[in-house]
C-alpha positions in Angstrom: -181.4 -29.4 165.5 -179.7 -30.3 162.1 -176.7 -28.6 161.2 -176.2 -27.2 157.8 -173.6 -30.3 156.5 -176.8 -32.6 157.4 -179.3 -30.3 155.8 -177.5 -30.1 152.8 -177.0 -33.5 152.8 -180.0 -34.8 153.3 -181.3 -32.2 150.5 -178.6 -33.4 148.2 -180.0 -36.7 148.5 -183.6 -35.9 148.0 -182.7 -33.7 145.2 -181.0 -37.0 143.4 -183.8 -39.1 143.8 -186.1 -36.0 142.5 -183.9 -36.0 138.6 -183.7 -39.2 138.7 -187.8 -39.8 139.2 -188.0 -36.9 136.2 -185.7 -39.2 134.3 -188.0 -41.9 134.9 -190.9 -39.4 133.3 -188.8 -38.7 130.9 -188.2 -42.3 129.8 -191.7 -43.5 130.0 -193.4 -40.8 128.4 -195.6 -40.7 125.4 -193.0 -41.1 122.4 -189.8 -39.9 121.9 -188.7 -36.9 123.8 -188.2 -35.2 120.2 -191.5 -35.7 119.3 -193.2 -33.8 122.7 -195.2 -31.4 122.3 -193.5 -27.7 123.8 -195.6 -28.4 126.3 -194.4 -31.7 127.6 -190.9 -30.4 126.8 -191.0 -27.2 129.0 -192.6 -29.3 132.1 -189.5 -31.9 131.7 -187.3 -29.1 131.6 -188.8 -27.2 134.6 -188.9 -31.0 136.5 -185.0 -31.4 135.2 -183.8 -27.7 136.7 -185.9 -27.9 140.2 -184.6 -31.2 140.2 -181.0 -30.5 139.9 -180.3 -26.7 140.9 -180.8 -28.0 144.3 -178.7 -30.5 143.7 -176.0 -28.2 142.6 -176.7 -26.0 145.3 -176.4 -28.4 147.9 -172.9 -29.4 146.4 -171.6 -25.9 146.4 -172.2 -25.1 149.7 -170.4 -28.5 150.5 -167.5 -27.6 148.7 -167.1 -24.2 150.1 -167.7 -26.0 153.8 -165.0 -27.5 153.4 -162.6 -24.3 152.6 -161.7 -21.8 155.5 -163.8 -19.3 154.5 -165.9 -17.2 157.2 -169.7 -19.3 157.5 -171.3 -15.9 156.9 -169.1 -15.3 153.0 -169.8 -19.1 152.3 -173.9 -18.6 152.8 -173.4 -15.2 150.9 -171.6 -16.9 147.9 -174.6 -20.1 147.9 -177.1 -17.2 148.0 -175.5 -15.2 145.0 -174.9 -18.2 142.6 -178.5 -20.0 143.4 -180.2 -16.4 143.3 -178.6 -16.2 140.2 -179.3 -19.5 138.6 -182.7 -19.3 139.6 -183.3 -15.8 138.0 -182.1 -16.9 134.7 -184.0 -19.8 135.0 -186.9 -18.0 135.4 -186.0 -15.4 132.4 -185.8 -18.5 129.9 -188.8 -20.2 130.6 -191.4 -17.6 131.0 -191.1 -16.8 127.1 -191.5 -20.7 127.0 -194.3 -20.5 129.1 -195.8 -17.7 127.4 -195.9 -18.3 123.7 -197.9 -21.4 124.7 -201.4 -22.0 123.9 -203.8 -21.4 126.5 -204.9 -24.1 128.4 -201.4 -26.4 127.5 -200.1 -25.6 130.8 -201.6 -24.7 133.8 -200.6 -21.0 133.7 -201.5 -20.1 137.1 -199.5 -22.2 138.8 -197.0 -21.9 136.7 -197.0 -18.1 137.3 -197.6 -18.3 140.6 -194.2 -21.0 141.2 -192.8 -17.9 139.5 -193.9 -15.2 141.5 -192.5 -17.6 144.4 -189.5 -17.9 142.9 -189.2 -14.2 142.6 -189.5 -13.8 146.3 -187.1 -16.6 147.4 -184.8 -15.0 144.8 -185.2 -11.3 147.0 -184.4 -13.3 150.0 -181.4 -15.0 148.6 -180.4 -11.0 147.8 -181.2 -9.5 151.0 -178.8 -12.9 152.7 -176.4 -11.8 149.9 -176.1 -8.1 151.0 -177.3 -8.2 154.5 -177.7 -11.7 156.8 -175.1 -14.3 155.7 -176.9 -16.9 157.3 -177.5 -20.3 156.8 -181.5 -20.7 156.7 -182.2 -18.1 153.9 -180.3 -19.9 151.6 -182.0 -23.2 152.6 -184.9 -21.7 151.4 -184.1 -21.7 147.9 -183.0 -25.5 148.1 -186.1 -26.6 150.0 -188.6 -24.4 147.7 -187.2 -25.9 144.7 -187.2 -29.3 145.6 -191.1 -28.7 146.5 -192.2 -27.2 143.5 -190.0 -30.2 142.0 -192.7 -32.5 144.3 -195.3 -30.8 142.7 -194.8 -30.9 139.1 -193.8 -34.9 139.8 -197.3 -35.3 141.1 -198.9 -33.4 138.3 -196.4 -34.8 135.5 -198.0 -38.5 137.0 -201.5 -37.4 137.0 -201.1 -36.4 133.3 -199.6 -39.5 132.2 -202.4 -41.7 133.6 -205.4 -39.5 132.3 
């Protein structure tokens, strides 16, 4: 069984390698990154922040390992702040998202890694107020990095159509 240090760590580094790969995308797309459409711009921007709120996560939760806090206030405090983040995350890009043409983005997933969101956000709430355990706020970090994996693959796909 892992134990939260190697978790995060291991999360941290995935979460690296994740920006940098949207770095990559950034650098070999079509143009400059000025002259993207909203589109393009709103999917590098959605790559960037489940890239790197992980990331941050992950880093925050090493930092306050390293204090003597109580382990159940230090899961509480990662499951505020990335609950947090996440939520006004989500509040900025769905107007993004939604004065979009139709069929620029994929709406349904992009609605539906909302809707997901929404629910890892609950759970990072009820950890706040109720559980103060470790795994909840995991959750967050690993959903993120996955939708990350997914918007990759789909960013790639793009590109070579």
């Amino acid at each position: 069984m892992l134990t939260p240090s190697e978790a995060l760590t291991t999360a941290a580094q995935i979460a690296v390698a994740l920006a940098g790969f949207a770095g990559v995308a950034a650098a070999f797309g079509t143009g400059a990154l000025h002259s993207w459409s909203q589109a393009d711009r709103l999917r590098l921007r959605l790559l960037l922040a489940t890239g790197l709120l992980p990331l941050a996560w992950c880093l925050l939760a090493l930092l306050l390992m390293t204090t003597p806090l109580p382990e159940a206030l230090i899961w509480r405090i990662c499951s505020v702040a990335s609950g947090a983040s996440l939520l006004a995350g989500l509040a900025l890009n769905i107007p993004s998202a939604s004065s979009l043409a139709p069929g620029s983005i994929n709406r349904g997933l992009f609605f539906s890694s909302g809707v997901g969101g929404l629910i890892v956000a609950a759970m990072q709430a009820g950890n706040a107020l109720l559980w103060g355990l470790f795994w909840p706020f995991f959750t967050i970090v690993m959903s993120s990095m996955l939708i990350c994996i997914v918007q990759f693959a789909r960013l790639i796909l793009l590109i070579r159509t």
